[in-house]
C-alpha positions in Angstrom: 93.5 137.9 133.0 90.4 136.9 131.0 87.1 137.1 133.2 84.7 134.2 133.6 82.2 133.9 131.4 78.9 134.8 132.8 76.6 132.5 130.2 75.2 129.4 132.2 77.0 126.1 131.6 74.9 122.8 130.9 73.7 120.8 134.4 74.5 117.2 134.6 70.6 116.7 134.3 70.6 119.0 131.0 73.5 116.5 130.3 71.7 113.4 130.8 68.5 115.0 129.1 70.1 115.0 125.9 71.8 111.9 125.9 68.2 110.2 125.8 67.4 112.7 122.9 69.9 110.6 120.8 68.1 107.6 119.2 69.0 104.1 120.4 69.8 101.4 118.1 68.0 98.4 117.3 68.6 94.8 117.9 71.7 93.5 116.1 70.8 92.8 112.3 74.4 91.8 111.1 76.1 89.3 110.6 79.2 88.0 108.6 77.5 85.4 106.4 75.2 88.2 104.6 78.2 89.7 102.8 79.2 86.3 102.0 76.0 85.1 100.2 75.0 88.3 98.5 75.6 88.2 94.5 77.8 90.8 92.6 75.7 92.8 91.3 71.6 92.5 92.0 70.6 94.8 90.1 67.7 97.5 91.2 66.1 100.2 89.5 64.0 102.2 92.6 65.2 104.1 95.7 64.5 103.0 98.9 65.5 103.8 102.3 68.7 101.5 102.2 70.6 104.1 100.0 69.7 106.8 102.3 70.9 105.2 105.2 74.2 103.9 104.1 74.7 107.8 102.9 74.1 108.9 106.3 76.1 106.0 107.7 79.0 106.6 106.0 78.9 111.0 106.7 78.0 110.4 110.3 80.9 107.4 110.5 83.3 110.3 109.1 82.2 113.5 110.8 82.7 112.7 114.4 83.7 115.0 117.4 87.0 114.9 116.1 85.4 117.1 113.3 82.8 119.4 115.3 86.1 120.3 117.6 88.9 120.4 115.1 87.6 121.6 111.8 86.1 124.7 113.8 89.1 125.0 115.1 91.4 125.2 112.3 89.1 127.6 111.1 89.6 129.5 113.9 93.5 129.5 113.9 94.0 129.1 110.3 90.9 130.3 107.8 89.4 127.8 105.5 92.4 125.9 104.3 91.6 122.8 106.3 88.3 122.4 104.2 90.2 120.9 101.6 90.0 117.7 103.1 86.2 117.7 102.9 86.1 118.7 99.2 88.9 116.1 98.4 86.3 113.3 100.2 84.0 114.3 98.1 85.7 113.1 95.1 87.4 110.2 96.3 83.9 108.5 98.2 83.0 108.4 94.6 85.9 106.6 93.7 85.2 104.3 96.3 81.8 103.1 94.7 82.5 103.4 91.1 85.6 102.0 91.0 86.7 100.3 94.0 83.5 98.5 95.7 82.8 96.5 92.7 85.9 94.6 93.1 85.5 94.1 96.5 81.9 92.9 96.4 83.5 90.5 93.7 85.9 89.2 95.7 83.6 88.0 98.5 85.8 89.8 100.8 84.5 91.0 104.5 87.5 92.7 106.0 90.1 94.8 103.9 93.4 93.0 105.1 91.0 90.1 103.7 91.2 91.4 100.2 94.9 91.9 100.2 95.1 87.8 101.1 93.0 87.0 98.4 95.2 89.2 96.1 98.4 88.6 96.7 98.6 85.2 98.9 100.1 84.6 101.8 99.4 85.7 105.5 101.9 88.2 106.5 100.8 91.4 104.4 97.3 90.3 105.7 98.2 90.7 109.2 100.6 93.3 108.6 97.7 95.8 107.3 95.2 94.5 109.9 97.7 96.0 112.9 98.5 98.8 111.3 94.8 99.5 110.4 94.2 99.1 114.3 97.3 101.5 115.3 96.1 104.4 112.8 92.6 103.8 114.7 94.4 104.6 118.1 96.3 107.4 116.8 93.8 109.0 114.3 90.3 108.1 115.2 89.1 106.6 118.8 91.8 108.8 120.8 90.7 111.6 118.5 86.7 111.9 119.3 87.3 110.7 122.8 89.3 113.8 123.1 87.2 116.2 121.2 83.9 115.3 122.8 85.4 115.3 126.1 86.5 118.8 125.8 83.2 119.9 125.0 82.1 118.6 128.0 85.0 120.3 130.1 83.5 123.6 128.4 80.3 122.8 129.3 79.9 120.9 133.1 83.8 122.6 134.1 84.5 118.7 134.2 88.2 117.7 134.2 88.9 116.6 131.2 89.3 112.6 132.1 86.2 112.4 133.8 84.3 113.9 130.8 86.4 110.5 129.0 84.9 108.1 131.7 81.4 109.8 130.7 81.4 109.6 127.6 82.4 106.0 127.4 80.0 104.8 130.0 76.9 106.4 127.8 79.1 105.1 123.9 79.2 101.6 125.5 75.5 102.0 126.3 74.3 102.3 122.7 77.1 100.0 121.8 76.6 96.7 124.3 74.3 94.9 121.9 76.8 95.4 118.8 76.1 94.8 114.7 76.7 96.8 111.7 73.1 97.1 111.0 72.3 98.1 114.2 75.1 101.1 113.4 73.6 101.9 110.1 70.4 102.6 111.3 71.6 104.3 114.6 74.3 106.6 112.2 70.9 107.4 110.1 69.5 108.9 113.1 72.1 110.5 114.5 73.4 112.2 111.0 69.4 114.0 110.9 70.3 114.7 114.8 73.3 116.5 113.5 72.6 118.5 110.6 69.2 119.8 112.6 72.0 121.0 115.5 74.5 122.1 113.9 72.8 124.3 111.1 70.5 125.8 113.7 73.7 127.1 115.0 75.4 128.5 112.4 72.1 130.6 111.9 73.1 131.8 115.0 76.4 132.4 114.5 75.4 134.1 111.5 73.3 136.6 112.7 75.3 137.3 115.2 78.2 138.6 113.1 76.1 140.1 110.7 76.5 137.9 107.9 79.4 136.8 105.6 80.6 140.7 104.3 81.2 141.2 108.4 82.5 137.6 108.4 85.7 138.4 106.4 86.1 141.8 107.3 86.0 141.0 111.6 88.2 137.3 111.0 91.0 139.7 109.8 90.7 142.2 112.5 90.0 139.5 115.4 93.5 139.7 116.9 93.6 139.4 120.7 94.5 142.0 122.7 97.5 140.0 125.0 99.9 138.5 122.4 103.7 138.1 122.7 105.6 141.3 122.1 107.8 141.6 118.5 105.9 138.7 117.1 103.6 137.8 114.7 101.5 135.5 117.3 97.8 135.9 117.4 97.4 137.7 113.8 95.6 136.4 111.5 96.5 134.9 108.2 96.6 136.7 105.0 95.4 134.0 103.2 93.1 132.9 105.6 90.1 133.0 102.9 92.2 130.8 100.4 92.5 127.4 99.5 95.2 127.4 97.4 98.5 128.8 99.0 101.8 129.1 98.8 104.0 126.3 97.6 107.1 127.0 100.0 106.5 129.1 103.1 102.7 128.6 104.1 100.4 125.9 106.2 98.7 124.6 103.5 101.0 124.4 99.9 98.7 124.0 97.0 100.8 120.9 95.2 100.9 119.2 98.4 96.8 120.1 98.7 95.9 118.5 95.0 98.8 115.3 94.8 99.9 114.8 98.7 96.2 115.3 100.2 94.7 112.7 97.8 96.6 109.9 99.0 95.8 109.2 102.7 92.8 110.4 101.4 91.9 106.9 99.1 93.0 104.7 101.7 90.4 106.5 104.4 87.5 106.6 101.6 88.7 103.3 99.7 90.1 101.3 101.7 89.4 101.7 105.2 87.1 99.2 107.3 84.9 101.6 109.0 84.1 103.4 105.6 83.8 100.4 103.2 82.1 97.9 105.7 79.5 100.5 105.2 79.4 100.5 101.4 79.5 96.7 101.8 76.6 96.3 103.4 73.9 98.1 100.8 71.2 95.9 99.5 72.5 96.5 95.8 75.7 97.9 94.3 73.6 100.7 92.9 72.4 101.5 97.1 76.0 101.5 97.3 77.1 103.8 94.5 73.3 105.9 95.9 75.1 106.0 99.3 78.0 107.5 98.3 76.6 109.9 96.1 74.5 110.8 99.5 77.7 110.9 101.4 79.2 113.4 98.6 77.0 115.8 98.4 76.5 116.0 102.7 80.2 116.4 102.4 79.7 120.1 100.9 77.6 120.9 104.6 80.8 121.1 106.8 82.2 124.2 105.5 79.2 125.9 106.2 77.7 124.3 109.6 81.2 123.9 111.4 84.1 125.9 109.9 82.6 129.3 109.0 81.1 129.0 112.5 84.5 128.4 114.0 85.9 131.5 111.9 82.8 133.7 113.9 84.3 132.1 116.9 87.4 133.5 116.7 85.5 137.2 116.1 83.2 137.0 119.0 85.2 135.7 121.2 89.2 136.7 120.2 90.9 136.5 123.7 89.7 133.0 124.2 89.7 131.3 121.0 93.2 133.0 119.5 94.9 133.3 122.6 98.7 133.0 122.2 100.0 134.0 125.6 101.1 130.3 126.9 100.0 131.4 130.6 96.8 132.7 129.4 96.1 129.9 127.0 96.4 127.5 130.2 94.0 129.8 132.2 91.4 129.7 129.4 91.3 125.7 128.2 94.3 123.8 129.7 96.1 123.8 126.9 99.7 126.0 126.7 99.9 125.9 123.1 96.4 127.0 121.8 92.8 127.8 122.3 91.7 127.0 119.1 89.7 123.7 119.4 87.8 125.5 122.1 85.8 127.7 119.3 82.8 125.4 118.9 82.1 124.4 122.1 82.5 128.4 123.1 79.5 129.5 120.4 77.3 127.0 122.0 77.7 128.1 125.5 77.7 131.7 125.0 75.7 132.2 121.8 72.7 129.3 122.0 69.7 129.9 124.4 69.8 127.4 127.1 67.0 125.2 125.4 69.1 124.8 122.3 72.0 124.2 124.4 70.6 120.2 124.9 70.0 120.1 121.6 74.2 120.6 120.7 75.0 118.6 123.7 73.1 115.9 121.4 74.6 116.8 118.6 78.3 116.0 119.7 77.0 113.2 121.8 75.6 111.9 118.5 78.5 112.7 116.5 81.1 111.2 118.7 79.1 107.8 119.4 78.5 107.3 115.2 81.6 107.7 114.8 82.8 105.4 118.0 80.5 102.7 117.1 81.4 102.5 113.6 85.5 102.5 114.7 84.5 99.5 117.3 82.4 97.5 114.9 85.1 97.7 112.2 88.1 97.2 114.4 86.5 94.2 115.9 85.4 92.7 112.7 89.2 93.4 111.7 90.8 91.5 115.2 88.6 88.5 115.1 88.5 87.8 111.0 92.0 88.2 110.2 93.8 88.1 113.6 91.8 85.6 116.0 90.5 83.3 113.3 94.4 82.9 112.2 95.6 81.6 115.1 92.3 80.0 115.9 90.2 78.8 112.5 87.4 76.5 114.0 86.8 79.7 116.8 82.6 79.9 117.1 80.6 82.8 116.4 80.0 83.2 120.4 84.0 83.0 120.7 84.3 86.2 118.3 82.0 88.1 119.8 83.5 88.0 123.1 87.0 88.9 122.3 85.6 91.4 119.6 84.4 93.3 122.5 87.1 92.3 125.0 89.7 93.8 122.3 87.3 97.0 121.8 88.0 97.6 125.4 92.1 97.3 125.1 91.5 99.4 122.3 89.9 102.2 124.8 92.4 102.0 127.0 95.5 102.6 124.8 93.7 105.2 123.5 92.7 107.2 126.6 96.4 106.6 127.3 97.3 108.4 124.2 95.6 111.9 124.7 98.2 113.5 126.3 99.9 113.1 123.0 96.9 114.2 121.2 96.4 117.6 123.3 99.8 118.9 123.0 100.5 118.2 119.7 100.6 120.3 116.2 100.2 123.8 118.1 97.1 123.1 119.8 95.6 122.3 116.3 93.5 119.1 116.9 92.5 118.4 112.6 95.9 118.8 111.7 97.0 116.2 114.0 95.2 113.9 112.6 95.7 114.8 108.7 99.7 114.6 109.6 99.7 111.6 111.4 97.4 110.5 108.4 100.1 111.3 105.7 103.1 109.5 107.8 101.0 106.0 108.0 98.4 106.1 105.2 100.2 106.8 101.5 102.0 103.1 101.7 98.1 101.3 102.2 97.2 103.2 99.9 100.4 102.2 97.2 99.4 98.7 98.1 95.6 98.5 97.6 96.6 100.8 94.0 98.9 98.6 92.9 96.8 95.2 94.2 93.8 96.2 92.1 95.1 98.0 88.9 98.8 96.1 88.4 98.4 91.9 87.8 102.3 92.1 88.4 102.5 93.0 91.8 103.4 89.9 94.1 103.2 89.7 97.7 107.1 90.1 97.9 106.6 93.5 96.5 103.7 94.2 98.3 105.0 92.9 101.9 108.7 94.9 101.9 106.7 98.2 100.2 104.7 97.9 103.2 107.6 97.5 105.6 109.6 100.0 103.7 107.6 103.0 103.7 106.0 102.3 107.6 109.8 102.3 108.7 110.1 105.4 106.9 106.7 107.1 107.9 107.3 106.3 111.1 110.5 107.8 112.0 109.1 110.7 110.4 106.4 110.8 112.7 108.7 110.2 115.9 110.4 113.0 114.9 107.6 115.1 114.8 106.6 114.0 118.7 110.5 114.4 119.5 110.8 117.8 118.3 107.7 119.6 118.6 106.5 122.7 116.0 107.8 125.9 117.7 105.3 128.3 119.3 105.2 131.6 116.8 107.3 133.4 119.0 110.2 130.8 118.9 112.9 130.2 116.5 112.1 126.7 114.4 115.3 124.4 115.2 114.2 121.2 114.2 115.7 119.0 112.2 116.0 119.9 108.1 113.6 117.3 107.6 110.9 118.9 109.5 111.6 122.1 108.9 111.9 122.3 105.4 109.4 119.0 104.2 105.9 120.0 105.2 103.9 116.5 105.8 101.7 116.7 102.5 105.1 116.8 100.5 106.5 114.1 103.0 103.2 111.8 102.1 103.7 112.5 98.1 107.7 111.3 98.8 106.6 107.9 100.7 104.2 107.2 98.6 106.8 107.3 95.8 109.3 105.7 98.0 106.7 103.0 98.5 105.8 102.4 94.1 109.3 102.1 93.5 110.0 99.3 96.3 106.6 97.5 94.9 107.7 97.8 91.6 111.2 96.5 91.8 110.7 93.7 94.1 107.8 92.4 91.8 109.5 92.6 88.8 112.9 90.7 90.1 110.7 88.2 91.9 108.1 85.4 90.4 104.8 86.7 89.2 101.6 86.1 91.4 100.1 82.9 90.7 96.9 82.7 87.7 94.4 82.7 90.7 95.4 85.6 92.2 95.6 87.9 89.2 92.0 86.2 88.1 90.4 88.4 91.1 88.0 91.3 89.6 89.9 94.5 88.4 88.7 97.3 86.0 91.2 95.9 83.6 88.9 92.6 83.8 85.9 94.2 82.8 85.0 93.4 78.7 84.7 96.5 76.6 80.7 95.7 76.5 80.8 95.8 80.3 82.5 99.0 80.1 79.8 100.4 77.3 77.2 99.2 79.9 78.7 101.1 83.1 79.1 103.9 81.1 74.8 104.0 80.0 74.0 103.2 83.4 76.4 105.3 85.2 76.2 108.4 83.0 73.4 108.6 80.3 70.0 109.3 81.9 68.2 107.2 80.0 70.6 103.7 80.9 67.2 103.5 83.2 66.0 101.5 80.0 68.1 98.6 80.6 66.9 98.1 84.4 70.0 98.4 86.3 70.6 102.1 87.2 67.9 104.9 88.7 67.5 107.7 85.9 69.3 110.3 88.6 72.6 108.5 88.7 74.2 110.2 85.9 72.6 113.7 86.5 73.6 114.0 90.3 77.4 112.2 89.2 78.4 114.7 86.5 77.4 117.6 88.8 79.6 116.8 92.0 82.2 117.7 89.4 81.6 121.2 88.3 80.2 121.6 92.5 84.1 120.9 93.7 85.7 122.6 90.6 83.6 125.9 91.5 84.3 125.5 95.1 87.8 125.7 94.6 87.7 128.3 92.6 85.9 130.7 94.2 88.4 130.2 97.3 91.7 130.2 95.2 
């Protein structure tokens, strides 16, 4: 038996207090004729506030709840392997705006499944991604940070668990009701300054609490609760807990799988998704844009230090709680048979933080589940009414779209409450690896496609469509199996199927994704070639090699400032994100 805590738990009134803290968003600024009429590329040689804003839009739009709750908590369970993902987004948000926002803000395109109708012709592979991009939302994202943030709250008020949900989507539908991506930039601005102020004052805390990072490593390895489950390894800490890189066969992370398999779902979240590139798409300039992801890059370094090493010191100051293993005890602590883990955030700010600064976090996950529920709403919205409604329903008016936009946000609520339980029980209690497997069953053929659609004129929409169908079928009985047979607990014997066992999901995602090429590849090449106006859409392989001379000056040499079209900076802050993530990974080999 653990005893109750006796540290004093946030009051609905502290609760409501801090909800007011979190800035409101303006009137609605958007709408979808601006990305229509904008040019290519109008070129702009100052900063202003623009590029900040989209930076912040685009961090706050990725690190939601979901993160606050489940990167701690991998770090908790499982030492700093997770933080690969982050390190990985660095590099590929980079991609996005160097390589592929230019072809999108050359295509004229306001919706992803948009682009791939352009490209390849055609309605089905249109509407084929635009569901799917909808599904991976249930699954990975809305179901996600409704979960997380409503755990915090059971943590905090001793709420059950779905009437923290029915909270937090009353007060999300509050700073959502008058809707518009601008009025989501400029709220995710906000909030992202709300954010970093909460959540680096408590890993200060945390901090000096554990007595700094020596103390750090040497108390993660010893934190080992003192119930476990006799003749087992359950509850012990992982020898490679401080690596990134590990071991290619028997560990949770294998390095291949963390350089080639990793990357993959990777580009379609940072290239190709709606909610990230509907950001990117709506900077003043293409050089705010390229700014805004630069911005995002570099705040991409801050969650290793503001969420995961805090989760490690989670695990030290509070072991029985945070690595229970003990299924009865694990229920007694957080509901939860299989693991405690995604309770190691929430736990520093109730026990550690003084009641003052206890508000302040409450705003800080507030914040960080709204940006990131707002931007999944807007984007999922755009996606149903532009290239699902207006199919079936072309003259539809612009008071029409709104109303099932929203209408269709709330279906989306409800199938996503509904798929919690799923959520909660799933990948040993472990709520960021959830998501990154259920990433790598769905994500890797997108991302084939939208590869392929920019960078290969022979692709057709034959190849394009049964790639698509191919590799989902395949992903998804993967991931069916993995709801069907459950990971043992580390006490039980693992007698799941050889495909689960032995195929860890970042190898499975580097297999469909090669599954996927070779049905593109073949079907194009034994089918007709796309017709001239489809291959005539912007690529890299259409840009001159004068074009190319000039993106390299402007993008890379300081002083490409002379010909008016990139900020002196670009080239110096560029270069150095590379030799930032090469160190990084390095240093934690």
């Amino acid at each position: 038996h653990i005893p109750k805590s006796d540290s004093v738990s946030l009051s609905l009134g502290t609760l409501v207090l801090c909800t007011v803290t979190v800035p409101e968003a303006p009137p609605p600024l958007y709408s979808h004729s601006f990305l229509k009429q904008r040019r290519w590329i109008h070129m702009h040689p100052y900063i202003d506030i623009l590029l900040l804003m989209v930076g912040a839009s685009l961090f706050a739009s990725n690190i939601g709840s979901g993160h606050f709750i489940g990167l701690a908590g991998s770090g908790a369970a499982a030492g700093i392997g997770a933080i690969a993902y982050e390190w990985n987004g660095m590099l590929m948000v980079l991609l996005l705006g160097w390589v592929f926002l230019p072809i999108y803000i050359a295509s004229g395109v306001t919706t992803m499944p948009e682009y791939l109708q352009r490209r390849f012709g055609g309605r089905r592979t249109q509407i084929f991604i635009a569901v799917l991009s909808l599904f991976i939302y249930i699954f990975t994202k809305i179901s996600v940070d409704i979960y997380a943030g409503a755990l915090f709250i059971q943590l905090a008020l001793k709420w059950n668990i779905y009437l923290a949900v029915v909270l937090l989507l009353v007060i999300t539908a509050l700073y959502t009701i008058a809707g518009g991506l601008a009025a989501v930039i400029y709220t995710d601005a906000a909030q992202t300054a709300v954010m970093l102020a909460g959540a680096l004052t408590l890993m200060g805390f945390s901090f000096a609490e554990v007595g700094g990072w020596n103390a750090l490593m040497e108390g993660y390895h010893n934190a080992i609760p003192s119930v476990r489950v006799p003749n087992s390894t359950c509850g012990i800490p992982r020898d490679d807990a401080f690596h990134i890189f590990r071991d290619p066969v028997t560990s949770d992370l294998p390095w291949p799988g963390v350089i080639v398999g990793m990357t993959i779902p990777s580009m379609w979240y940072w290239c190709s998704d709606q909610v990230i590139v509907q950001r990117s798409l709506a900077a003043k300039t293409l050089t705010h844009a390229k700014g805004g992801s630069l911005t995002a890059s570099y705040l991409k370094v801050l969650p290793f230090f503001m969420i995961m090493l805090p989760g490690m010191i989670s695990r030290i100051l509070y072991t029985d709680e945070v690595a229970c293993t003990d299924p009865q005890l694990c229920e007694q602590v957080c509901g939860n048979a299989v693991g405690c883990s995604d309770i190691a955030y929430g736990k520093l700010v109730m026990e550690l933080l003084p009641s003052g600064l206890r508000g302040l976090m409450m705003a800080v996950m507030i914040a960080a589940l709204m940006s990131s529920l707002t931007s999944i709403f807007n984007s999922s919205s755009t996606i149903f009414t532009m290239d699902l409604w207006k199919t079936f329903r072309s003259q539809a008016s612009e008071w029409e779209l709104m109303i099932v936009g929203r209408v269709f946000v709330l279906v989306l609520i409800v199938l996503s409450v509904l798929w919690i339980p799923i959520v909660q029980a799933s990948q040993g209690g472990q709520l960021f690896i959830y998501i990154q497997s259920i990433s790598n069953y769905l994500q890797p053929p997108v991302s084939v496609i939208f590869l392929c659609g920019c960078f290969w004129k022979r692709a057709n929409e034959k190849g394009a469509f049964w790639g698509l169908v191919i590799g989902l079928t395949v992903g998804v009985i993967r991931m069916i199996l993995d709801f069907v047979y459950p990971a043992p607990l580390c006490f039980e014997k693992d007698e799941r199927p050889a495909v689960l066992r032995y195929i860890h999901y970042l190898y499975f995602s580097m297999l469909l994704s090669f599954i996927t090429l070779i049905v593109v590849v073949v079907i194009s090449l034994t089918t007709e070639e796309p017709r001239p106006e489809q291959v005539k859409l912007p690529s890299p392989s259409h840009f001159s090699c004068h074009q190319i001379k000039i993106y390299f000056y402007n993008d890379f040499i300081p002083w490409g400032i002379n010909y008016g079209e990139q900020p002196f900076w670009s080239g110096y802050v560029t270069l150095l994100l590379i030799p930032v993530s090469c160190c990084s990974a390095t240093v934690f080999r």
